[in-house]
ROLO-975852 format. One line per field, with one value per residue (C-alpha): x, y, z; chain; residue number from 0. Coordinates in steps of 0.2 Angstrom, whole numbers, plus 5000, padded with zeros to 4 digits. Layout:
X	X; ... $
Y	Y; ... $
Z	Z; ... $
chain	A; ... $
resi	NUM; ... $
***
This chain:
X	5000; 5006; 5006; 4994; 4983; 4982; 4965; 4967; 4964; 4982; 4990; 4987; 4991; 5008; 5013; 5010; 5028; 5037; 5046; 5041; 5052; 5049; 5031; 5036; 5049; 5031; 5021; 5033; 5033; 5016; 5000; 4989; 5001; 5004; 4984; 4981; 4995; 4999; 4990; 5000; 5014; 5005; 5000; 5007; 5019; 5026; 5044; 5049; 5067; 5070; 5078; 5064; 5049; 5052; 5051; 5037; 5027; 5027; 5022; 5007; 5003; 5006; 4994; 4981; 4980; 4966; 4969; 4975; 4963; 4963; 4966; 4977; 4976; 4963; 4977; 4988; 4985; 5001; 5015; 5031; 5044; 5062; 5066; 5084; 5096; 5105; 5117; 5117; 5101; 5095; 5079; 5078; 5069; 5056; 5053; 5053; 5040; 5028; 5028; 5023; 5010; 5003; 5002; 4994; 4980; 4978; 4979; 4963; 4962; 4977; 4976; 4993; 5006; 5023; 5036; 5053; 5067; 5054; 5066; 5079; 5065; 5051; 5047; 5031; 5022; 5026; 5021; 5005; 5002; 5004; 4994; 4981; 4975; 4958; 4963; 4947; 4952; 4968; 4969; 4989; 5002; 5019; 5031; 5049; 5062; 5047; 5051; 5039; 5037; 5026; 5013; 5000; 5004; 4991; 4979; 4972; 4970; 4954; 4948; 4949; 4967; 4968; 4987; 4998; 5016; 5029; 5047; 5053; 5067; 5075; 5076; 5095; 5094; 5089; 5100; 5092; 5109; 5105; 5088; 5094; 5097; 5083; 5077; 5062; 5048; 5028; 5018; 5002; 5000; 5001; 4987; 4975; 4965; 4963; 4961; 4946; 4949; 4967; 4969; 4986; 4999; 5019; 5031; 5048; 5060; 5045; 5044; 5024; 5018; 5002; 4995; 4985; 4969; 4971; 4968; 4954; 4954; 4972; 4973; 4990; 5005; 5022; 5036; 5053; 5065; 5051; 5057; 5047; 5043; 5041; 5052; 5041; 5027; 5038; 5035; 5019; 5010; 5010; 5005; 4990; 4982; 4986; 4981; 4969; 4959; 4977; 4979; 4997; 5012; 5027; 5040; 5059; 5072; 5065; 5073; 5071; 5069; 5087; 5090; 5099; 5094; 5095; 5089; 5104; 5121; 5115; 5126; 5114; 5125; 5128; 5114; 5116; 5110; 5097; 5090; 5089; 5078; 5068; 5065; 5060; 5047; 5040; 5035; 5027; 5017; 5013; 5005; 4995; 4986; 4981; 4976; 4974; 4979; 4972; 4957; 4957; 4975; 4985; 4985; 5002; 5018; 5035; 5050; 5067; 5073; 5069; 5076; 5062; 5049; 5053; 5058; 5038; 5032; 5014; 4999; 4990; 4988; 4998; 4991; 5006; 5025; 5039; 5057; 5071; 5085; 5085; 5091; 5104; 5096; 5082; 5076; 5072; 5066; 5053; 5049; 5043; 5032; 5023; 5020; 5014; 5006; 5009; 4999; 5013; 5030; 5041; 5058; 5076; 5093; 5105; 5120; 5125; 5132; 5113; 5107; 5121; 5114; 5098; 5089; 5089; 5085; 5073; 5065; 5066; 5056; 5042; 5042; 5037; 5024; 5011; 5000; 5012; 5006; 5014; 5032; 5038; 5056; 5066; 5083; 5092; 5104; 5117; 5113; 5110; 5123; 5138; 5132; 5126; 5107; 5103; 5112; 5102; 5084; 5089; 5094; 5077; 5068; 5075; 5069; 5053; 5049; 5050; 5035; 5017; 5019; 5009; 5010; 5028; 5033; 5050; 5054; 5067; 5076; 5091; 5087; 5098; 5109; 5114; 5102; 5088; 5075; 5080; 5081; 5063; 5055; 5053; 5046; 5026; 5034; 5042; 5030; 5012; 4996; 4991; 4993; 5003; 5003; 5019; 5020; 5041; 5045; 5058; 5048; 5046; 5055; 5069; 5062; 5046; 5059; 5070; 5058; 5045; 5055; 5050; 5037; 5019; 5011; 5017; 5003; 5010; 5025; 5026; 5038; 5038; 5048; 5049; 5046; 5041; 5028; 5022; 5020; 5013; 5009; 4999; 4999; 4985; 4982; 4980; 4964; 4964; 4983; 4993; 5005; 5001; 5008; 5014; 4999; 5003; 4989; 4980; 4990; 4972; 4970; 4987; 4986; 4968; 4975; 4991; 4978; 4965; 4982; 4990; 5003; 5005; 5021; 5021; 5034; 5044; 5041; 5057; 5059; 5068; 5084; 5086 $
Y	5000; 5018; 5033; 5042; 5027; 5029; 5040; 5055; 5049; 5036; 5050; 5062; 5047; 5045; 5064; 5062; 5051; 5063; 5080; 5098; 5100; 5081; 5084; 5100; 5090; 5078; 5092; 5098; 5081; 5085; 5094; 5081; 5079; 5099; 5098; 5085; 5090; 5107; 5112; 5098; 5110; 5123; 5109; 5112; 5127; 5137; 5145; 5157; 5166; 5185; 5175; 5163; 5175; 5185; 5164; 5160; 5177; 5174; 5156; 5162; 5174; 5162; 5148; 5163; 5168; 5164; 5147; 5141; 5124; 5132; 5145; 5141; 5155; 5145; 5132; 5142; 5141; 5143; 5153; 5158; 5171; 5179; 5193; 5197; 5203; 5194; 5205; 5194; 5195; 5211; 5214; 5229; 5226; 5240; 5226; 5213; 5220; 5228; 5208; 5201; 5215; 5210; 5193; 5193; 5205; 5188; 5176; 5177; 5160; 5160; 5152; 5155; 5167; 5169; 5184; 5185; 5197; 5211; 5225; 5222; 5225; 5234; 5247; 5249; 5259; 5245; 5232; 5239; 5243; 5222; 5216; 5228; 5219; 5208; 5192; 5183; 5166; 5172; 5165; 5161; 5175; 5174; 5190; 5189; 5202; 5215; 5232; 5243; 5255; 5241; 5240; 5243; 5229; 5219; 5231; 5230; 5212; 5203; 5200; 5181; 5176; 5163; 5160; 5176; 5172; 5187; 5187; 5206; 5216; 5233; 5247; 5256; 5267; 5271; 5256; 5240; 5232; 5241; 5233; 5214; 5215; 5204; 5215; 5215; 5225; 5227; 5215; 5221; 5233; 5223; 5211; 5225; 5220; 5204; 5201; 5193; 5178; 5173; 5159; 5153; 5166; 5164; 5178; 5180; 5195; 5201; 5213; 5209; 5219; 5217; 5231; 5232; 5224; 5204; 5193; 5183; 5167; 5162; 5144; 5137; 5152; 5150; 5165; 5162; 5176; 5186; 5202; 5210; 5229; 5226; 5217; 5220; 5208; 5193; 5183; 5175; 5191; 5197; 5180; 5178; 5194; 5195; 5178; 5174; 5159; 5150; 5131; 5128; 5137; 5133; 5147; 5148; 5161; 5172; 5190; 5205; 5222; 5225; 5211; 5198; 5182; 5175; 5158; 5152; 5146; 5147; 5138; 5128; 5127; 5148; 5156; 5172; 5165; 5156; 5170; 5179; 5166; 5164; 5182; 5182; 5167; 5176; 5191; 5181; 5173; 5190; 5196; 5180; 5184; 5201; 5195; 5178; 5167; 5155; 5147; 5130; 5131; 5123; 5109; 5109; 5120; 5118; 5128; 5127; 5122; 5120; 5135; 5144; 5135; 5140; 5159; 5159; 5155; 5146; 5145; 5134; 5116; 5111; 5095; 5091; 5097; 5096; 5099; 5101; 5102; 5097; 5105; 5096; 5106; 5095; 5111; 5120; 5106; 5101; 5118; 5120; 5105; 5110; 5125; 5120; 5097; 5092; 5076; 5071; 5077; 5072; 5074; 5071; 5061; 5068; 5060; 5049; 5061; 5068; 5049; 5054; 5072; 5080; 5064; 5057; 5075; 5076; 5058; 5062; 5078; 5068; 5056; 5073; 5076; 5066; 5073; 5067; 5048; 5050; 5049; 5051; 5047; 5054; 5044; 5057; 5052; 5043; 5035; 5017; 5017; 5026; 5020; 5005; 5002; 4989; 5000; 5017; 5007; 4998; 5016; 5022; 5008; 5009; 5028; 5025; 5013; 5027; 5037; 5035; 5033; 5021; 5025; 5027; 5031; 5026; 5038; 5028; 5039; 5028; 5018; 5004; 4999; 4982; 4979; 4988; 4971; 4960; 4976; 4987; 4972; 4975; 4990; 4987; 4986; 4969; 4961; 4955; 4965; 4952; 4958; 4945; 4939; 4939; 4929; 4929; 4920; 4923; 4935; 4950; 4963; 4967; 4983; 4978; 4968; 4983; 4997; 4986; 4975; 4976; 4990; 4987; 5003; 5003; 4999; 5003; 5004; 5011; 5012; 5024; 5019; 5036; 5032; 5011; 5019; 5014; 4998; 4996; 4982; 4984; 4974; 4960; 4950; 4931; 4926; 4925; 4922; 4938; 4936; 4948; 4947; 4957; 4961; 4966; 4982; 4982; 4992; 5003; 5004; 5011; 5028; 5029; 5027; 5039; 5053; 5048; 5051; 5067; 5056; 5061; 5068; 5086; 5095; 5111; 5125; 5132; 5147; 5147; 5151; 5151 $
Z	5000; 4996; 5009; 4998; 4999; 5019; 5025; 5033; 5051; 5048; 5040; 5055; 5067; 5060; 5060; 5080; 5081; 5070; 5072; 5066; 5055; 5048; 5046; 5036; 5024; 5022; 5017; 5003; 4995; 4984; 4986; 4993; 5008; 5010; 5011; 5023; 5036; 5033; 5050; 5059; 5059; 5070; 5085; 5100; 5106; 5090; 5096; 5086; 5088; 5079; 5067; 5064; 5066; 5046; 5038; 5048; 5045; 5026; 5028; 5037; 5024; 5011; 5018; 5017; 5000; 4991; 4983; 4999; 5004; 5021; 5033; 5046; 5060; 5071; 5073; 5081; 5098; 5110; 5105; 5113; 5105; 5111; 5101; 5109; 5100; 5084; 5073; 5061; 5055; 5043; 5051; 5062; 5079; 5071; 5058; 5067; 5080; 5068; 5061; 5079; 5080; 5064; 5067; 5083; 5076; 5063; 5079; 5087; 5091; 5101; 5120; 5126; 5124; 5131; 5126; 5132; 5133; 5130; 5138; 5125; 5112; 5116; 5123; 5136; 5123; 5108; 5121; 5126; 5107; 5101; 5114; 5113; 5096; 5101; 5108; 5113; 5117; 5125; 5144; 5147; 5148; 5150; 5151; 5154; 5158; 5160; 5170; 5180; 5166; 5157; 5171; 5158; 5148; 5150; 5154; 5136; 5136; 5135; 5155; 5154; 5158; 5169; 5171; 5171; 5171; 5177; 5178; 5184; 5176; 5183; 5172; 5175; 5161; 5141; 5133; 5133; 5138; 5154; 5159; 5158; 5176; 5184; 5198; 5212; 5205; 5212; 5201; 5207; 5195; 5179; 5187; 5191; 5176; 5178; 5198; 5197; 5183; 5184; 5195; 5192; 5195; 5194; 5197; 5197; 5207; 5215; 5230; 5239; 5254; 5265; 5256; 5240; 5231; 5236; 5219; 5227; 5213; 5214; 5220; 5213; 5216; 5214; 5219; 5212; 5222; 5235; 5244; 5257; 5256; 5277; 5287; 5302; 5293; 5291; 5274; 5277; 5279; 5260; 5254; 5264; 5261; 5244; 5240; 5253; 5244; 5237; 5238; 5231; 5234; 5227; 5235; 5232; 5239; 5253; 5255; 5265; 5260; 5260; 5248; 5261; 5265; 5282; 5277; 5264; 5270; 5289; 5304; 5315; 5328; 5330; 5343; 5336; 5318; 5328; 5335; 5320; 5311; 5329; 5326; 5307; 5312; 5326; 5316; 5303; 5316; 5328; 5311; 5310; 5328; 5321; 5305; 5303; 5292; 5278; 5287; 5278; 5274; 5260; 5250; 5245; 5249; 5242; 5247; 5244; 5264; 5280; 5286; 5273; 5282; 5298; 5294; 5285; 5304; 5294; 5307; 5297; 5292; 5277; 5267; 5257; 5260; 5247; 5253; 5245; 5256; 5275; 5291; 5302; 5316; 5325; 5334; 5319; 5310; 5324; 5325; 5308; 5306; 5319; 5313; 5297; 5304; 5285; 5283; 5269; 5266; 5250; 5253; 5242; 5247; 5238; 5244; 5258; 5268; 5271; 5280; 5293; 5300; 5289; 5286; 5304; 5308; 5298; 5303; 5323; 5317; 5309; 5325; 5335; 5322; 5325; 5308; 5295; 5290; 5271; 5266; 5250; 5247; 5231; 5228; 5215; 5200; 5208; 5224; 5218; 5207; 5219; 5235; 5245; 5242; 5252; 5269; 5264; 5262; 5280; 5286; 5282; 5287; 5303; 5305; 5301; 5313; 5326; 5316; 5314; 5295; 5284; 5269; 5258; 5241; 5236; 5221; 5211; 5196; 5189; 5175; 5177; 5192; 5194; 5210; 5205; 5200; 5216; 5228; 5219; 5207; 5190; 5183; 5175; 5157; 5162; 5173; 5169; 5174; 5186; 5204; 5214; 5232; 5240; 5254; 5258; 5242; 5229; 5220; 5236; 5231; 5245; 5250; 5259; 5270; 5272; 5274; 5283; 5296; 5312; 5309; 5313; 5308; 5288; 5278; 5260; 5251; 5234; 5221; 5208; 5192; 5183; 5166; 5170; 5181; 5200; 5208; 5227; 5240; 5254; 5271; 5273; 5288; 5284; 5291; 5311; 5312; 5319; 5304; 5290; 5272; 5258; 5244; 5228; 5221; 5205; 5193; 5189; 5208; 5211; 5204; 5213; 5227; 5225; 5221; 5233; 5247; 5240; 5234; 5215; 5209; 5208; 5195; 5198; 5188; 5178; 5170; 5152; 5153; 5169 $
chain	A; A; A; A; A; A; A; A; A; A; A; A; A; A; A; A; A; A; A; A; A; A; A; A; A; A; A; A; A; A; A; A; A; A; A; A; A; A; A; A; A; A; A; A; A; A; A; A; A; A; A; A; A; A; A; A; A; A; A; A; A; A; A; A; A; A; A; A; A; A; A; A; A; A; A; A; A; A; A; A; A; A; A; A; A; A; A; A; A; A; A; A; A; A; A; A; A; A; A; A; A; A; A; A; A; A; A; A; A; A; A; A; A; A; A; A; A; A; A; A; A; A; A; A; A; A; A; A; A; A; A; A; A; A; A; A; A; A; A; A; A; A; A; A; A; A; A; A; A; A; A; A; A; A; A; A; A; A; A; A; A; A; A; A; A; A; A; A; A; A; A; A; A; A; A; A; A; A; A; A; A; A; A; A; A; A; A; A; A; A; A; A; A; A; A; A; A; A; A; A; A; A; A; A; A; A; A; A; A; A; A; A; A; A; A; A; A; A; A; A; A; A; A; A; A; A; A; A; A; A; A; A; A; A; A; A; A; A; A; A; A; A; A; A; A; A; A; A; A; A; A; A; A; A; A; A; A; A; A; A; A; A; A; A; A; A; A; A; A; A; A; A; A; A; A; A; A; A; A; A; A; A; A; A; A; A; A; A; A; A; A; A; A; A; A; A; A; A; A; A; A; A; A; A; A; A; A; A; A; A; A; A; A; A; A; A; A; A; A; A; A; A; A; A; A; A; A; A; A; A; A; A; A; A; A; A; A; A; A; A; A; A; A; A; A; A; A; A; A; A; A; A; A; A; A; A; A; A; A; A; A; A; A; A; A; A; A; A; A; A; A; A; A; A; A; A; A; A; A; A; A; A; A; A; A; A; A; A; A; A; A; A; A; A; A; A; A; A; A; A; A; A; A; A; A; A; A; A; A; A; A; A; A; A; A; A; A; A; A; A; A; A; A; A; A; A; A; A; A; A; A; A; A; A; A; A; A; A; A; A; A; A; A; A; A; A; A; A; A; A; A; A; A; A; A; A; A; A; A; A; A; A; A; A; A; A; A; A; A; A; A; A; A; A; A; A; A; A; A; A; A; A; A; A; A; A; A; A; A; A; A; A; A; A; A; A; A; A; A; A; A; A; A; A; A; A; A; A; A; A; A; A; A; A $
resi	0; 1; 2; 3; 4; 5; 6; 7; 8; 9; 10; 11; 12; 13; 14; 15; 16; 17; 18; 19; 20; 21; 22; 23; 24; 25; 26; 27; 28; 29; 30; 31; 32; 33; 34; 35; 36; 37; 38; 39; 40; 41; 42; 43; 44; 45; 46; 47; 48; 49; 50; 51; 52; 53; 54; 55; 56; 57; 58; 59; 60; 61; 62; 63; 64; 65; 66; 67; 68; 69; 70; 71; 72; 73; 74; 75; 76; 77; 78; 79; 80; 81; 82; 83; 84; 85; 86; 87; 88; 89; 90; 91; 92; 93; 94; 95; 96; 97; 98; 99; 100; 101; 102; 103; 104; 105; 106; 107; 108; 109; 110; 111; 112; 113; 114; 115; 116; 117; 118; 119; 120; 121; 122; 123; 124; 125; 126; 127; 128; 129; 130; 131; 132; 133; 134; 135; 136; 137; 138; 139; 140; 141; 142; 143; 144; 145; 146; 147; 148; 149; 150; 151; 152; 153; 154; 155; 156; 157; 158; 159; 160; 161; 162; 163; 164; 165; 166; 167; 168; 169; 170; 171; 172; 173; 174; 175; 176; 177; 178; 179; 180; 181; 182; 183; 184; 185; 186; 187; 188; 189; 190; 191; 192; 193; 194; 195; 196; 197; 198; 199; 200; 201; 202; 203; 204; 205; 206; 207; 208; 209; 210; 211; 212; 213; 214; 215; 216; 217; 218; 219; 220; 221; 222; 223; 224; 225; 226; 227; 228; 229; 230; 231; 232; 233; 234; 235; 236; 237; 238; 239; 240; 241; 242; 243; 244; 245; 246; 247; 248; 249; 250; 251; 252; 253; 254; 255; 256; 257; 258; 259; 260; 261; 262; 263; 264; 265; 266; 267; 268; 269; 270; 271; 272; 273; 274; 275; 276; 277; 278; 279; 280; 281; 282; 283; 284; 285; 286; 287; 288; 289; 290; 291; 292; 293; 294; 295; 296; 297; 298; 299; 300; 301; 302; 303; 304; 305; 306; 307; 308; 309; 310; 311; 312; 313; 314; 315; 316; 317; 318; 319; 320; 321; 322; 323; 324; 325; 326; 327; 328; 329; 330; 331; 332; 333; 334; 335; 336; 337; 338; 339; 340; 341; 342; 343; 344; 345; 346; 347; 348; 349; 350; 351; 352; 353; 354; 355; 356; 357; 358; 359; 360; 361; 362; 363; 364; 365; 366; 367; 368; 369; 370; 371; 372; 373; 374; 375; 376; 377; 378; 379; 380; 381; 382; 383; 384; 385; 386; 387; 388; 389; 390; 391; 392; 393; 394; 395; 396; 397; 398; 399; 400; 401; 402; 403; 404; 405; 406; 407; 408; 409; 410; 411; 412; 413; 414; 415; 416; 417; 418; 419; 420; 421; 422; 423; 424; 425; 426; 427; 428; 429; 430; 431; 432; 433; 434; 435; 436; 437; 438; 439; 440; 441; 442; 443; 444; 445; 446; 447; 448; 449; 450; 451; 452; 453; 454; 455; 456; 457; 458; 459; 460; 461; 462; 463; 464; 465; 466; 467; 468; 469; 470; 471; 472; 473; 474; 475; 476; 477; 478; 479; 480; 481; 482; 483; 484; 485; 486; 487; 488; 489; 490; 491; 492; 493; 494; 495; 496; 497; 498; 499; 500; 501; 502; 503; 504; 505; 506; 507; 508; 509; 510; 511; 512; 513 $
***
């Protein structure tokens, strides 16, 4: 059978496995194939450079002339562009954002658009001019490198956007090369428009105070850099009353008003340093009893450290903790948990030197914590495969019997290690999708016997395989007898189950080029 013998339906089935610009070779092979799959070129996010924006302007005039089969402006639905600069190509920023401004007055289908390096091309008035064009459907924004002056930005914009993303610049002078330093800026102003509908929000070098209109609809918020405008608040404060109704923070680098951090390369064992974060968590939680705080709390929070955790002083339950590095301090460490009683925290070994101070730390915290019933356990690039597994799974294990903990999640990223099927099982790809019993025969995977020796209260152990997906087994009890065995879940029952517990992976937000 030929290719051109294939229905339409195949033909747009097979373009899914290839590439952009193989898909664009196929559709220069004859008319019939330029018709069929000509708008496959236009699915997902088109990025466009300064140098690619001219080509890619013409071939969306061309495919709108008349005796075109098609018009292929309501495919294009998400599109990112970095006009920075590049000497080596003739067209003149004027040009080249005359062009953009032209083809998003074309573009009224368009969902999502994200601009970056606008301060080396645009100025506010240029910026507030192309998106000033009628974009109906538009409801995702991202602006990076964008100074105060261009508060008005988005003040044209259709009142639907639901996700506005932010990533400040300061302004040092005329010359763009100037305004390439990131900076903290007031984002408030550039939402003013749009308080009422956005509900996902992600900002960038950003300075928040308690002051100002709150943007009541945000529920998932995530603040890479933060600066206070008051030190007297403490960190919590802004975030609260600007964001009273928010469900999932995702927070990173927490600085005062004078641009220092008190939280990053802290001795544990210095009181005077002590005191100091003591000092910052107590502000934070002064304001709280004057205020309050969110009533129902959160259902997830993320933050780079322990020490930001503490120094935010939270006064309200926390569903779902991510941390990314631990505290060797078990003061600050208890401290924080209690502040926050996390039902689940995921956490990350890194190296082996962590199982010897910040992860018993961390584990003799949990123990004091009565709330925290979940663990989730990531094992970074390199730990199977440079260290012994058997003796950090024992470790673990042994922690864990002194916590209330029923529920774990072993988060395995190496591919291949010699140990990984006797120690984890096999991934799903290379076992059957009947559930097993497991009963102390050859085929129980090592670490239900490391992690759940001796401990009465674990219920659950779950490994997650990255791309080979998660397996589970959960405790049963044989009858009448005291002994209990080792079940394995239904594949369709283990990701119900994961969701059901709060115990789906969550993924960082990055910023492009950062």
């Amino acid at each position: 059978m030929h290719l051109l013998d294939l229905n339409s339906d195949v033909l747009l089935l097979i373009t899914t496995f290839l590439s952009r610009p193989d898909i664009s070779k196929l559709t220069r092979t004859c008319r019939f194939l330029h018709d069929a799959l000509i708008h496959r070129l236009l699915m997902g996010t088109v990025s466009l450079t300064r140098s690619s924006f001219a080509p890619f302007c013409q071939f969306m005039q061309a495919q709108s002339e008349p005796d075109c089969p098609r018009d292929l402006t309501p495919f294009l639905r998400s599109l990112e562009i970095s006009i920075g600069p590049n000497h080596r190509y003739p067209m003149s920023p004027g040009e080249t954002i005359q062009a953009f401004t032209d083809l998003l007055s074309n573009a009224r289908h368009l969902l999502s658009l994200s601009i970056y390096w606008i301060s080396m091309a645009f100025t506010p008035e240029r910026l507030q001019r192309a998106l000033s064009v009628p974009l109906p459907c538009l409801q995702q924004v991202t602006l990076h490198d964008v100074t105060a002056q261009c508060r008005d930005a988005l003040a044209m914009v259709a009142p639907q956007l639901r996700t506005i993303s932010l990533c400040m610049s300061q302004d040092f002078g005329d010359s763009p090369l100037n305004r390439r330093s990131l900076g903290h800026v007031d984002p408030l102003p550039f939402l003013h428009q749009h308080r009422e509908t956005v509900t996902s929000l992600k900002l960038l070098q950003v300075v928040l105070s308690d002051g100002g209109e709150p943007v009541p609809n945000v529920r998932e918020l995530t603040i890479l850099s933060f600066s206070l405008d008051n030190n007297d608040t403490g960190w919590a404060a802004p975030l609260i009353h600007l964001f009273p109704n928010v469900e999932h923070v995702d927070l990173w680098n927490l600085y005062t008003r004078e641009g220092s951090s008190p939280t990053r390369n802290t001795d544990v064992h210095d009181r005077a340093t002590i005191s100091t974060l003591a000092s910052w968590r107590s502000r934070s939680k002064d304001w709280q009893r004057g205020h309050g705080t969110w009533t129902t709390g959160l259902r997830y929070l993320r933050v780079c450290s322990i020490m930001d955790l503490y120094c935010l002083g939270l006064s309200c339950q926390v569903s779902r903790l991510d941390l990314y590095i631990a505290s060797p301090s078990l003061e600050i460490t208890t401290a924080a948990l209690a502040d926050c009683r996390p039902r689940c925290i995921w956490f990350t070994i890194s190296s082996p030197n962590e199982l010897n101070v910040e992860i018993p730390a961390l584990m003799g915290s949990v123990a004091r914590t009565p709330s925290v019933i979940h663990l989730m356990c990531n094992i970074a690039d390199g730990m199977m495969l440079y260290s012994d597994s058997r003796d950090l799974l024992v470790r673990l294990g042994s922690l864990l019997r002194e916590t209330a903990v029923t529920n774990v999640v072993i988060d395995i990223r190496e591919i291949d290690f010699p140990e990984r099927g006797s120690i984890f099982g096999q991934p799903l790809w290379d076992v059957t999708s009947t559930p097993r019993s497991i009963d102390g025969s050859s085929e129980h995977p090592e670490v239900l016997r490391l992690l759940g020796h001796g401990n009465t209260k674990l219920d659950r152990v779950f490994v997650d395989y990255q791309l080979g997906g998660v397996r589970a087994w959960e405790m049963h009890q044989v009858g009448k007898e005291p002994r209990v065995r080792w079940e394995e879940v239904e594949p369709t029952r283990v990701r119900e189950i994961m969701v059901a517990e709060g115990l789906a992976r969550c993924n960082a937000w990055t910023v492009p080029g950062f």
